[in-house]
N, C-alpha and C positions, 0 to 999 in steps of 0.2 A: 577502696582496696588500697592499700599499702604499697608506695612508690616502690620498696625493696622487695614486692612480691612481683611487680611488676618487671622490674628489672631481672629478678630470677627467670621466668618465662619468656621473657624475652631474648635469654641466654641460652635456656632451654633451648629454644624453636630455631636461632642460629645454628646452635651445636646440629642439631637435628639435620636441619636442613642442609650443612657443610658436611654430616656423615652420608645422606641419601645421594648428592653429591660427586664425592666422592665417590662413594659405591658403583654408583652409573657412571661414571667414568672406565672408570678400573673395567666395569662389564664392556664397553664399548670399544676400549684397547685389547681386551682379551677377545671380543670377536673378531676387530678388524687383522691383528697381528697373529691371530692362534685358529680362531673357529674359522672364519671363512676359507686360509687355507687348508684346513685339514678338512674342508666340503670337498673345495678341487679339488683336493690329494685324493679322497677317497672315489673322485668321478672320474679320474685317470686311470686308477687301479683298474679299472673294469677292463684296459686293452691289455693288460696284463697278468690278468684273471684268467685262470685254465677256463674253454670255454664249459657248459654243462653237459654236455652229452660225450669232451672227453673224459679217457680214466682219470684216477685221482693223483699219480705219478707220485713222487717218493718226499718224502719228509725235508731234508737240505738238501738234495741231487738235484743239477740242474740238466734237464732233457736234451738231448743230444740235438733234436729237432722235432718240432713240431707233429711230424707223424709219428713217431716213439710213443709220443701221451695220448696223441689222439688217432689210433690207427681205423683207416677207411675196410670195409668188407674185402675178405680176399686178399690183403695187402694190398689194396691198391694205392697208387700216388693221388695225391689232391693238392691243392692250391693254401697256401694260408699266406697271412699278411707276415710273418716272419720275425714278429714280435716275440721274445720270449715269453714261456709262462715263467709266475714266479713257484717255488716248491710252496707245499703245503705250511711249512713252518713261517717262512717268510709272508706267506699269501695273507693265513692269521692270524699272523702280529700285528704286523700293518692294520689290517680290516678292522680288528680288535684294537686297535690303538685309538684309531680313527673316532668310533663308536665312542668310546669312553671320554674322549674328549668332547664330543659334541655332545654328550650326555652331560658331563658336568655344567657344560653352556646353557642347558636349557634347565638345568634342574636351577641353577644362579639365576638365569633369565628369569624364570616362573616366579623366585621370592621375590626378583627385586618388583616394588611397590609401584615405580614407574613404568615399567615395563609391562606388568601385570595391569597397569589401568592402560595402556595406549598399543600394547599390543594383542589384535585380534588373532593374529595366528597363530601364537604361543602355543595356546591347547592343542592344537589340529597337529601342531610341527612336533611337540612330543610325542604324540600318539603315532606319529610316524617316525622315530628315533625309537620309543619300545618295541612297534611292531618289526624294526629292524636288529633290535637287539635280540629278539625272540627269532628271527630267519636266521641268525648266523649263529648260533648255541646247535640251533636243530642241526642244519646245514653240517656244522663242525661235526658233531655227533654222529648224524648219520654218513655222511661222504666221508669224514676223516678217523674216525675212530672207527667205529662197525663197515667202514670202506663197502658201502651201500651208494652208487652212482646217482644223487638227485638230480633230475631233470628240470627241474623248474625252481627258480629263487624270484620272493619279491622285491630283492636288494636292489637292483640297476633300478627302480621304480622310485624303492626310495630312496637312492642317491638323486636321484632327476628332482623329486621332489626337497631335498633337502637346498639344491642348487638354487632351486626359484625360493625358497626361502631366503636363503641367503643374502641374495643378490636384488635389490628392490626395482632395478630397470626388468625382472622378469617378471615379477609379480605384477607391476607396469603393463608390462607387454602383453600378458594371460587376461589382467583384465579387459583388456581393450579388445582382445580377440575374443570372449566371452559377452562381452557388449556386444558385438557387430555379429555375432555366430545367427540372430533370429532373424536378422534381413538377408546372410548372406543361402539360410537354409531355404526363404522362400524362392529367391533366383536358382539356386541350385536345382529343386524340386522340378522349376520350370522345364532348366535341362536336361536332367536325368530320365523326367519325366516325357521327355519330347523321341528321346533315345528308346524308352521302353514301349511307347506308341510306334513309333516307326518301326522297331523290330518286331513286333508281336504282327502289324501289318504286313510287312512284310514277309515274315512265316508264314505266313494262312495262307500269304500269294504263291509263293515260291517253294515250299516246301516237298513238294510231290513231281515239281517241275526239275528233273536229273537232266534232258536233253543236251549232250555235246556241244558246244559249240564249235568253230571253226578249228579254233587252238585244242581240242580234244579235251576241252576243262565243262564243267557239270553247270551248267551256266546260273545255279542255283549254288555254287560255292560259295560257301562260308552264311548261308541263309537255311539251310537243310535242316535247323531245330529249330525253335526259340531260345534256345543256349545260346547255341551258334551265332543266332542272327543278333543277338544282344552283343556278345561279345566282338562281334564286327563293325556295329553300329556307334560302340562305344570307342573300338580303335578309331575310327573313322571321324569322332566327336574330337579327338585329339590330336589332330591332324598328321597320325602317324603312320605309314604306309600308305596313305592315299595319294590317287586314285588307286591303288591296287584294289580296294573293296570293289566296285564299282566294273574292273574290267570283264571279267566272266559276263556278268549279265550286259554290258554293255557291249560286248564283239557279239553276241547273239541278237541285244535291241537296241538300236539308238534310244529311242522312245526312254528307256531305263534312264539316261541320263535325268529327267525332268525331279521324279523323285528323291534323286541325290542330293540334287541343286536347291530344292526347297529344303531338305532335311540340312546339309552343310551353311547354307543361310541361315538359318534357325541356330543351329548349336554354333556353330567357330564365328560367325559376323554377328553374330546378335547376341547369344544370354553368353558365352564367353568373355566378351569384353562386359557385358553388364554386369558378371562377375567381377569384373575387376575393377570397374567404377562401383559399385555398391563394397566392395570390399575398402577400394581408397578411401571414399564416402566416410562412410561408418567410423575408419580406424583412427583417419587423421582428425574428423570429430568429435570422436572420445578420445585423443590425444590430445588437442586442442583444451577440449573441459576441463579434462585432468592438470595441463599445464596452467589455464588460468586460476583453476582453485589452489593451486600450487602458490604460485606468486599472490594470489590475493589473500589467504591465510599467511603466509609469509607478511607481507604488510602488517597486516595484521598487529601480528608480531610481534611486527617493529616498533610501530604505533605502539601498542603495550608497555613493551620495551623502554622505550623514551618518558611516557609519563609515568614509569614506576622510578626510572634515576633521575627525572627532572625535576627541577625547584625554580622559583621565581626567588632571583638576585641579582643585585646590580642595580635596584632600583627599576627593575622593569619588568612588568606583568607579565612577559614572553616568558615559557617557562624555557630553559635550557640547562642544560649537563655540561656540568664540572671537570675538569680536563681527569684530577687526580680519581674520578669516579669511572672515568668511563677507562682508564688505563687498569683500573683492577680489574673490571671487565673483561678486558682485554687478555688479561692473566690468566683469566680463567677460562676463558676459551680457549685458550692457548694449550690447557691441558688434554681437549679433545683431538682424536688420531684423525676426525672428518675437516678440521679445520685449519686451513693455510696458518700458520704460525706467522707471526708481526713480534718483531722487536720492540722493545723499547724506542728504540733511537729511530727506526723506522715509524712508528707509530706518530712522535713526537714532530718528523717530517711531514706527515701527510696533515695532521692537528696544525700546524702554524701554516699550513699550507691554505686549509681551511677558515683558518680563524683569522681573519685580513685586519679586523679590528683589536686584535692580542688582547682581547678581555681575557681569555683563560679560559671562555666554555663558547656550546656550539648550539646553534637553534635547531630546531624540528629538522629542518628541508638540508641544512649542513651535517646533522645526524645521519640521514639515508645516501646521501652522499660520500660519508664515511665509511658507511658500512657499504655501501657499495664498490668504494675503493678495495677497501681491505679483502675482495674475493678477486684482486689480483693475484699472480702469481710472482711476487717479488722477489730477486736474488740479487744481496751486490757483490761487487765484483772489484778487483785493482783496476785501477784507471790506465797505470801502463802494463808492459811486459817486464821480461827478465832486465831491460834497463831501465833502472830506475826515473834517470833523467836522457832521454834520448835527443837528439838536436834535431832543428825542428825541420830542416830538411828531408829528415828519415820520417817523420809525422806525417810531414806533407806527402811522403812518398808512399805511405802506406792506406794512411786514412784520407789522405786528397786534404783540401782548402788552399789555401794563401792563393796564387796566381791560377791553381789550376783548381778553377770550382767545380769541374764535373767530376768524372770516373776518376779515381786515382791512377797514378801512373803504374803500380804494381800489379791494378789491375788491368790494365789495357795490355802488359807485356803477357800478364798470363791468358790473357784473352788470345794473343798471335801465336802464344806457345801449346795452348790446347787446340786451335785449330789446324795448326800446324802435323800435332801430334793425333788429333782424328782424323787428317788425311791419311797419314799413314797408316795408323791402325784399320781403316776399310782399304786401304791396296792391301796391307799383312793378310785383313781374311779372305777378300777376294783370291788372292795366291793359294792361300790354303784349302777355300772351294775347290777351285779348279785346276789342282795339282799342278801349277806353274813353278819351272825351275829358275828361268832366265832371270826375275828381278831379284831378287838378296836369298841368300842363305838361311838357315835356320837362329846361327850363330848370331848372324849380320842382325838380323830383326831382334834377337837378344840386346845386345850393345847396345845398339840403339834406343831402345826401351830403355836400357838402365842408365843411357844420357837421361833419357827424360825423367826419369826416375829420380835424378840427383838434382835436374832442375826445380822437380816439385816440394825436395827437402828442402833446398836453397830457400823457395818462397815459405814455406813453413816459420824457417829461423827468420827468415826477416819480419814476418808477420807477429811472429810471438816476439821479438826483440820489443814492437811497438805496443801491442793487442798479448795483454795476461790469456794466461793459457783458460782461465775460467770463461774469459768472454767468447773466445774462439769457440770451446766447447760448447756454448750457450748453441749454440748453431745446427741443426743437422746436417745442412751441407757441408761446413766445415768438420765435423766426426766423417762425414762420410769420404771427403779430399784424403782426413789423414790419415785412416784407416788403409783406404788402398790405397795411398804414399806408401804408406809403414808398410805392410804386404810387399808388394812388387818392389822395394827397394831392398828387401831382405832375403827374396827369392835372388835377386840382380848380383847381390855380394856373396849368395850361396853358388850361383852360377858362374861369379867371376874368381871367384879362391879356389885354385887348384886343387887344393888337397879334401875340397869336398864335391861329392860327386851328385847331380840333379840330373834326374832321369827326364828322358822330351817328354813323359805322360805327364809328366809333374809341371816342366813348363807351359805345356798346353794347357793343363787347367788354370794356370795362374794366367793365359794368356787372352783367357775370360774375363777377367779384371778387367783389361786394358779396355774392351769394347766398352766399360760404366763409366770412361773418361769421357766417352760422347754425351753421355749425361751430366756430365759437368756443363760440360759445354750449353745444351740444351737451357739447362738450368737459368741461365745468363739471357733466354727470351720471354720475353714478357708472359706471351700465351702461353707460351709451355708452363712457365711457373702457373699461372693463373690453374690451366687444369692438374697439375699436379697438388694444388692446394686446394683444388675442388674434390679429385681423387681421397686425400690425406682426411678431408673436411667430410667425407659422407662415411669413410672406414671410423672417425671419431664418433660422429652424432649414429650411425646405424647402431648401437649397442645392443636396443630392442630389438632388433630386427632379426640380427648376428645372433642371438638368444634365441630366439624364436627358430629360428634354422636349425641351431645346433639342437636345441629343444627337439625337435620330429624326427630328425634324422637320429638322434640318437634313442629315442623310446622306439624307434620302431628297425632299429639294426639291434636292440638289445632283446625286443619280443623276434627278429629272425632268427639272433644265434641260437634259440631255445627250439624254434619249430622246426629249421631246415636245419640248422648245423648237421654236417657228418651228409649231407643228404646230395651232394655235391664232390662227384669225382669220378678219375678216369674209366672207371668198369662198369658205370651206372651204367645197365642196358638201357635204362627207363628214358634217357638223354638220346641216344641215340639215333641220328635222322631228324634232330630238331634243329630249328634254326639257330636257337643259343649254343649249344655246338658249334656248327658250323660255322657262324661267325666267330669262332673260339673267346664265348664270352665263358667259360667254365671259370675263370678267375674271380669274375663278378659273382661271390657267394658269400652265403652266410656262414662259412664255419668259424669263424672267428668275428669280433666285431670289428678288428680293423677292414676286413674285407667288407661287411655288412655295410660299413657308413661309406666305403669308393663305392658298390653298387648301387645304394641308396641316390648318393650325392648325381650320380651319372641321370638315374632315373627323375631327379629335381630339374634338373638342369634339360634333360629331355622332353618334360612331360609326363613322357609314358613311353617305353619301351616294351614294345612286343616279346618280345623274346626271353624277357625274364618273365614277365605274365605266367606266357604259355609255359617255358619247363616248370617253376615252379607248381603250378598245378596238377605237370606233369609226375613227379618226383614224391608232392604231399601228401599220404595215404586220403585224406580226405580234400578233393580239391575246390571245393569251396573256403577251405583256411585258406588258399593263398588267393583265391578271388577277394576275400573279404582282407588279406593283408594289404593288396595291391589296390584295389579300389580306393580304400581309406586310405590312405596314404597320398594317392591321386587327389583326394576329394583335400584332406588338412592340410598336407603337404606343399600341393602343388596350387590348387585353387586360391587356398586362403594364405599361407606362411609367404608360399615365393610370389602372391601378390602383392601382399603388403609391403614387400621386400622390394618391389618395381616401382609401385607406386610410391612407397619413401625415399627411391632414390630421385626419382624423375622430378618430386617435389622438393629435395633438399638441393638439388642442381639447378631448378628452377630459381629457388630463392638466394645461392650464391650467387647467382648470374644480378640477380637484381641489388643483392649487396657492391656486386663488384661495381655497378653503374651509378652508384648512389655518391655523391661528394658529401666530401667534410668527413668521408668515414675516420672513424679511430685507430691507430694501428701503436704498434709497440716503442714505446721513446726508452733512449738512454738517458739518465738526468747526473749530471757528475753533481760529488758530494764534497764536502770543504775539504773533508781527512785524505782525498786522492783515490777515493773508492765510488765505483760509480753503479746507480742501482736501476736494474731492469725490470720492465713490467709488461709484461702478454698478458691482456685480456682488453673484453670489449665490457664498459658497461650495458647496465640492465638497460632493457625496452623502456623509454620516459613515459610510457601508459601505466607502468607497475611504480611512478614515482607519484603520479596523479592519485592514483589509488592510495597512495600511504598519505598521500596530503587529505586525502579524505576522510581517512581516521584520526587524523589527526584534529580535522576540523568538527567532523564527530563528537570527536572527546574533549575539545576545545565547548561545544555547545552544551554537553553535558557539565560543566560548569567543574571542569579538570577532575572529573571520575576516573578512575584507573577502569580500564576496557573490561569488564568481567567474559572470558569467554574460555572456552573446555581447554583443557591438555591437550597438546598436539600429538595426534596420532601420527602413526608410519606412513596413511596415505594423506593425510590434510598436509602435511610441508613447511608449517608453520616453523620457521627457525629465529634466530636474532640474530645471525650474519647474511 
């Protein structure tokens, strides 16, 4: 064949390839910047969504109040979360905005070619994007034009479903809980089943048995059916109200106690917690698989990676990469919205850093090294503040060194000036507890504050005179100093200029502030820090977790607002004489979703709450839906989501504790830069077991006598990346 046809095709397959490229670029900026928020946008909409069973309310007019649009039988008052609805026009738009935007995402998603071969849930995620385009055509039609009140939409469904697409720690999360769902249904079974034996036993026993006891109660209460006795057995399974099951038949027999005791042994000491180890079990072991095949396709990769830009030069059979090769590389990831951006000049830092020998290029094991560096988080920064050249006195005075190598001295004065100033702020509240006149004024404890107020700006200027305002900001603690500085210094000179006037409600709330100066304080001990960054460290890594919560609670406060809404309020006779009254839980409802996700949330965090059970039941024309809403909910919610959710923490507090005990750990360095710019970097590297692993493919493809790795497209769940 002809060198010049050769070269054509060769230009060809470039062009080609810099257009597909491109293209997937372009699609992966427009999800991360456009499609994924207009998911949330349209998952937010839903608390501001008329609910379904209110009327349809007016086109731009916005509702006076909540019971206007959604008025209860008889006029009565009910409870709502107080959230606006939006009108019809607005409601529309939005929803119809939303829709069309994620339509064109998926319609771009389906052609492009790479997308279409690596992703499996393209097809499934459109079919739920049409079936939602076809809810809201009907929906608009019949509730807004023919003003026909539908009762039921599949949209919150498909918003829920569009979110776990979206977001790949959910689809994570779904599959790991779908993994573990067949071991955790055989322990279930056991329990549930242990609940349906004792109460059916029980029935047959006690059922015909009404006899009085002592207290004038039926000593066979809350056993009188097989309903009954279910329903008691299963309260009792959940350690809710007990002993109360148990008292009735027990002030008539002691004896009664024995059965309790075997059946509570069985469910709460035994298959409950085995619930919760078979749930930990299962979830952190398909999180485990999934993490290793993660980083070991990653490897993978990488290995690929290297021996497709590597060449043997220099006179030596190692193959390695060319500095100007691996910097266009560099450029080109650079275009993607998932990947930390690297400068040039940064780049060329961490390269000569690596390259100890300045040949110009880098071997296998300084290749992963590299690219393990660059999944830092780098930022630089000026080296000083607003002075240019500050004398070194004032260095020493802010940053410490020369004679005084430990704390700096700027910090040790703020150190007696915050303690100083959290004695007094606990005498301020205690005064203000215990309505004491004799120690300062209201005025007095003002002043005062805004001494210290002005002492905290004074260390600010000093600080940024030495420390650019970039590297301060680098800091949470420091946004958080200067944030309430700025606040209560601005309240101080509102309070201190006569001609403007600050109400005491206004300084009492600002008087809240002061008390988070004790958390400065705090800050500055060791332990405290340590669990505050165990705290910060489990809210970052739970992401799965935090998805999976919001996941239940919200498919199942968005199936409440549809069943109960409206069903919930002051004149309900059907309420009346129940205990959820009485304890005035009527707020805890479904008529809107913001209420639905606090009663939900309350019922997560309890277990199981009696008292919404029963009215609910009480209320629902047919009261087996709310048996079957509560249960289940019990059963995904509580069993499985808020285990998983106990067990990742206990496990990732476990494993900080063992980080924090480990030496030589890694932590964040300043490195100053020749230009007077100095560049910072937060992150740990990778586990050295996922470096073994790359060394393996490497040796791999080293034996295969320098074959490039033949191996598939990386899909959305294999992780294979090049950084």
């Amino acid at each position: 064949m002809p060198s010049s046809i050769l070269v054509m095709e060769e230009s060809f397959l470039n062009a080609q390839t810099s257009t597909n490229r491109d293209a997937y670029l372009f699609l992966m900026k427009f999800e991360y910047l456009v499609y994924k928020p207009m998911v949330c946008l349209l998952l937010m909409y839903t608390f501001v969504e008329a609910p379904m069973w209110c009327e349809n309310g007016h086109w731009l007019t916005f509702m006076e109040s909540p019971l206007k649009q959604c008025p209860f039988p008889g006029g009565s008052d009910g409870y709502f979360s107080r959230i606006p609805f939006l009108p019809k026009l607005y409601s529309s738009a939005i929803e119809g905005l939303c829709l069309l935007v994620i339509l064109i995402h998926n319609v771009f998603k389906m052609r492009s070619e790479r997308c279409a071969r690596i992703g499996k849930h393209n097809k499934t995620e459109m079919l739920v994007v049409i079936a939602m385009i076809v809810d809201f055509f009907v929906f608009f039609a019949l509730n807004y034009v023919i003003d026909y009140n539908v009762q039921f939409r599949i949209a919150g469904y498909g918003r829920l479903a569009l979110f776990c697409f979206a977001l790949e720690f959910m689809q994570k999360a779904l599959n790991n809980v779908y993994c573990m769902f067949k071991e955790f249904l055989n322990v279930a079974l056991l329990l549930f089943g242990t609940v349906v034996f004792f109460a059916w036993v029980a029935a047959m026993a006690l059922d015909d048995l009404d006899t009085l006891n002592k207290q004038d109660v039926p000593m066979n209460f809350g056993f009188e059916s097989l309903t009954n006795s279910l329903y008691t057995l299963f309260e009792a399974s959940t350690t809710q109200n007990f002993p109360g099951q148990m008292v009735p038949l027990f002030v008539y027999s002691r004896l009664s106690f024995l059965p309790f005791f075997v059946f509570m042994v069985l469910t709460v000491m035994i298959f409950l917690n085995v619930v919760l180890a078979v749930v930990y079990d299962r979830y952190s072991s398909n999180s485990t698989d999934a993490m290793e095949k993660f980083f070991g396709n990653r490897c993978k990769g990488l290995a690929a990676a290297f021996y497709r830009m590597a060449s043997s030069t220099g006179g030596s059979a190692e193959p390695v990469i060319e500095k100007p090769d691996f910097e266009r590389l560099v450029e080109c990831l650079n275009q993607s919205p998932v990947i930390q951006y690297v400068s040039k000049r940064d780049l060329s830092v961490y390269w000569d850093t690596l390259d100890e020998d300045k040949s110009g290029n880098i071997d296998a094991k300084e290749f992963y090294t590299l690219c393990d560096i660059l999944q830092y988080s780098f930022s630089r920064v000026p080296d000083n503040g607003f002075l240019s050249d500050p004398p070194i006195w004032l260095k020493e005075f802010v940053r410490g060194g020369g004679k005084d190598k430990g704390v700096p001295m700027l910090e040790r004065i703020m150190y007696w000036v915050l303690a100083i100033n959290s004695i007094l702020v606990i005498v301020e509240s205690l005064q203000d507890l215990g309505n004491l006149e004799f120690i300062l004024s209201e005025n007095a404890w003002s002043t005062l504050e805004f001494v210290f107020s002005i002492f905290y700006v004074i260390e600010i200027m000093v600080r940024l005179s030495v420390i650019s305002w970039e590297e301060v900001m680098s800091s949470t603690v420091s946004v958080f100093d200067f944030v309430t500085t700025a606040v209560l210094f601005t309240v101080g000179v509102l309070w201190a200029y006569p001609g403007i006037y600050v109400s005491s409600d206004i300084l009492r709330l600002f008087s809240i502030l002061r008390l988070l100066r004790l958390l400065r304080l705090l800050s500055k001990i060791e332990r405290f820090q340590f669990i505050c960054g165990c705290i910060w460290g489990m809210l970052c890594g739970s992401s799965e977790q935090m998805g999976l919560l919001f996941f239940a609670l919200y498919a199942w406060a968005y199936t409440g607002v549809m069943v109960f809404g409206g069903l919930v309020y002051d004149n309900n006779e059907l309420l009346d004489g129940t205990d959820y009254r009485d304890s005035g839980f009527d707020i805890f409802n479904f008529n809107d979703i913001g209420l639905g996700l606090v009663s939900l949330f309350a019922n997560l965090i309890t277990g199981f709450v009696p008292e919404f059970y029963g009215a609910f039941c009480i209320i629902e024309p047919y009261p087996f839906v709310g048996a079957i809403f509560w249960g289940s909910f019990y059963a995904i919610g509580v069993l499985i989501i808020f285990n998983v959710f106990a067990s990742f923490i206990i496990d990732l507090f476990l494993e900080l504790m063992k980080d924090e005990n480990e030496e030589g750990k890694e932590s964040p360095e300043l490195t100053n830069d020749n230009d007077g710019m100095k560049v910072m970097a937060n992150f740990r590297r990778s586990n050295p077991i996922y470096e073994e692993l790359f060394q393996k493919e490497i040796d791999l493809q080293t034996a295969e006598d320098d074959t490039v790795l033949a191996y598939s497209p990386a899909s959305e769940d294999d992780g294979i990346e090049l950084t």
